[in-house]
C-alpha positions, 0 to 999 in steps of 0.5 A: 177602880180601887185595887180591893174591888171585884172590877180590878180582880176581872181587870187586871187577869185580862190585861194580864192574859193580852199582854203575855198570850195575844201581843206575842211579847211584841214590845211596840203592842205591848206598851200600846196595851198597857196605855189603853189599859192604864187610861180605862183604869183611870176613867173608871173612876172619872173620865172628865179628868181624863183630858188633864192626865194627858194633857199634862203627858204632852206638855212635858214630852214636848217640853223634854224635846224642846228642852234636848233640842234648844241650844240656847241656856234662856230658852232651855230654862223657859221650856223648863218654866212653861212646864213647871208652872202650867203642872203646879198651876192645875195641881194648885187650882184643884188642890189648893184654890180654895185652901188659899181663899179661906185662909185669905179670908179668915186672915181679912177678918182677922183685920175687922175686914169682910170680903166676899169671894167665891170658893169652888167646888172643886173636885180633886182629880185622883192621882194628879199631885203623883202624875204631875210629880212624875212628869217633873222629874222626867223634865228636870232630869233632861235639863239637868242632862240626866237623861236624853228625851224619849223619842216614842209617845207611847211609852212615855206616856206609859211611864207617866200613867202606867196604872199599877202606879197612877193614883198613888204612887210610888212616884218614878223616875224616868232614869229607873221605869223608861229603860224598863218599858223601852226594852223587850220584856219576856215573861217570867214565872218566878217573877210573876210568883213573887208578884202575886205573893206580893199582892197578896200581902199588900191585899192583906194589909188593906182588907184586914189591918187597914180597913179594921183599924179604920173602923175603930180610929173612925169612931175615936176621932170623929167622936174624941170629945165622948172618950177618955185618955185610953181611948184616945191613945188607942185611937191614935196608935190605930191610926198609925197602923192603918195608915201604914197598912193602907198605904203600904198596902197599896204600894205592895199591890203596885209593885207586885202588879207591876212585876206580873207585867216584867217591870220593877217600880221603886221600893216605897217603904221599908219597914218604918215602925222599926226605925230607931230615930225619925231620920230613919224613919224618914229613910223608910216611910214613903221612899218616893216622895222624900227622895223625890224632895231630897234630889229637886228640892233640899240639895239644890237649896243647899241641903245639910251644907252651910250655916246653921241657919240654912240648915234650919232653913232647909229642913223646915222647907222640906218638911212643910212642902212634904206636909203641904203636898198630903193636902189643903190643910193647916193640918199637914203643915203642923205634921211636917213642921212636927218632923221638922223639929224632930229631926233638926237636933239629929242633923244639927249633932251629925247623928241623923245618918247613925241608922242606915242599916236595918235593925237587929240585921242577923238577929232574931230580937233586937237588944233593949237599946234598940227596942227603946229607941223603935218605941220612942220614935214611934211614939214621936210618929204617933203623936204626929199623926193625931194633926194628920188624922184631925179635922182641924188645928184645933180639933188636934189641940183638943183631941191632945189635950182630951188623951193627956188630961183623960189618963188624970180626969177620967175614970179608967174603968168607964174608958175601958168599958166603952173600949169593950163596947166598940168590940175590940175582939180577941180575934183582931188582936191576934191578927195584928199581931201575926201582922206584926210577927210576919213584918218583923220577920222579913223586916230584911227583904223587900217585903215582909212575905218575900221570904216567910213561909219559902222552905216550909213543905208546899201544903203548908205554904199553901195552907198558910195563904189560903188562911190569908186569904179567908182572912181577908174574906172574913173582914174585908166588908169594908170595901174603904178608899185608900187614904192616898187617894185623896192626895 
């Protein structure tokens, strides 16, 4: 069940209705409610894999107690190591099994050596690397004595699959979403408001920015060799939005979902592409997940602290484990290892924390200094990418050096009459940059429709969402996945 699809706009009023008018605001019923709920969500897509999100549920809720319980420091950290290796070894076999047997096979032939051994056709369940990542947390963070283990079922297991956040993200933290769930929820209607303005905007995002650069970046990528520099650029630059508006998209939804139930999830973007350096960038764009890395992964290693050479060593172990986690491809790693290098001479000059408010704060424009520094690092982000959206390493290598030697070999006016045959109308660009006037407009708040819009008079407020909303019905036939779906 995708949040852009006619099941999830019956689905979600129901839950809706149940949870404020029938459970009497009991609690106990409540969470039951949103259990059931968020497990229908979850088989809608494949009830087969439905026994490994719960599976994973009880292996870590019995290790938190068993953790808590234990006296012992030996059989702390064994509870602790049942319940890491077992997540990260489902997590590895259906993500990443046959990633390692090609990649060990092409090595052998490398050598004149021709194995034989079976890949699998393996399906990836939806949501396991961000369930699972959930689950950890939750363990770590009772052996680190961060928190004392839940003693209800239920609500862990809500805070585990809760399905405004089950197949993407954000990825919680038990000491921020249990509370939550565990504590008397009365219905808010301002809350709710915001909530569905919410929705709307990350609705917005998807259906109209998402899925239209989508179609175009599809057709540029897919077929890169048929087109010049220009195109390819484009192709590039599209991409960067339309991964930003679908991800971003669905993370709007989620929280501004999350929020009609009484609940706040962790915000998971924050404006990225108005970041003046990639460490900012790095702040902004998929908050969960580099926090998440940043608090298990980078500061027990050591962090920014010590030698040169661990400092090094620290941030390409991130980056890479940050790329490797996108998925089994030597495409993502060449992504992380990219923002690895782009960020090591700002942490290696002490400037990677220069940036940590929002930029031109009070301020209608930014100055030319700021504006140069969002356009490089955005140009930096762009590039990037190209290895995230490729097939392969070496369709990259090969798109890179088709959009650089296109600007010198092939002739402009040919690209720009193919730019015009794909149809690139007035309409979408004036679109993309209401998108971006909007998005720059409430860069400061939570997000970007949070405030736009709140003091004009109710007809025009209202006028302007309902425009959002035909929007939305005019270009939204495309009815696509989301992209981190597939993670």
């Amino acid at each position: 069940m995708f949040f852009n699809s006619f099941s999830f706009a019956i689905f979600l009023p129901l839950v809706f209705i149940l949870y404020w008018f029938i459970t009497n605001e009991n609690i106990r019923i409540q969470n039951i409610l949103l259990l059931i709920s968020s497990y229908f969500f979850y088989a809608c897509w494949d009830y087969r894999f439905l026994f490994l999100l719960i599976f994973s549920t009880v292996l870590d809720y019995y290790s938190g107690i068993k953790i808590y319980k234990t006296e012992n420091a030996r059989f702390k950290k064994l509870w602790l190591w049942i319940s890491i290796s077992i997540n990260l070894g489902f997590l590895g076999f259906f993500k990443y099994y046959n990633f390692f047997i090609t990649s060990f096979l092409e090595a052998l032939s490398g050598f004149g050596i021709h194995a034989n051994i079976w890949t699998l056709n393996i399906i990836l369940p939806v949501g396991i690397s961000f369930y699972t990542f959930h689950g950890l947390s939750y363990v770590l963070d009772v052996y680190k004595n961060k928190i004392i283990p839940v003693k209800s079922f239920v609500d862990y297991s809500v805070f585990v699959s809760f399905f405004p956040l089950l197949v993407a993200g954000p990825i919680e933290r038990a000491t921020h979403l249990l509370p939550q769930i565990q504590k008397k929820r009365n219905f808010d209607y301002t809350k709710a408001v915001d909530g569905l303005r919410q929705i709307l905007w990350g609705l917005f995002k998807k259906v109209v920015i998402a899925d239209t650069c989508a179609e175009y970046t599809n057709m540029i990528f897919d077929h890169s060799e048929w087109y010049g520099g220009t195109s390819l650029l484009l192709g590039a630059v599209l991409f960067a939005i339309q991964i930003y508006g679908d991800f971003s998209g669905y993370s709007d939804i989620a929280l501004g979902t999350a929020r009609l139930f009484g609940m706040e999830l962790l915000r998971n973007f924050a404006f990225p592409y108005f970041s003046r350096d990639i460490a900012e960038f790095w702040r902004r764009w998929h908050i969960s997940l580099s926090s998440w890395f940043r608090d298990y992964l980078y500061i027990p290693l050591g962090g920014s602290k010590g030698s040169i050479w661990k400092k090094v060593r620290n941030t390409f172990i991130i980056f890479l484990v940050s790329g490797f986690w996108h998925g089994a491809n030597w495409t993502f790693i060449a992504w992380g290892a990219l923002h690895a290098i782009y960020f090591l001479p700002l942490l290696l000059s002490n400037k990677n924390r220069n940036h940590l408010e929002t930029v031109a704060s009070g301020r209608l424009l930014p100055t030319f200094k700021e504006s140069i520094s969002m356009i490089s690092t955005f140009g930096l982000v762009v590039f990037a990418w190209i290895f995230f959206r490729a097939q392969s390493i070496e369709h990259a290598f090969s798109y890179i050096k088709g959009m650089f030697a296109g600007f010198l070999h092939k002739s402009f006016y040919i690209d720009t009459v193919k730019l015009i045959s794909m149809k690139i109308g007035p309409a979408i660009i004036l679109v993309a940059l209401l998108f971006l006037i909007i998005e720059w407009i409430g860069r400061e708040e939570q997000y970007a429709l949070a405030k736009v819009g709140l003091k004009w008079p109710k007809p025009v407020r209202l006028t302007f969402y309902y425009c959002l909303v035909i929007t939305m019905c005019i270009w939204g036939n495309n009815n696509q996945q989301f992209i981190y779906f597939q993670f």
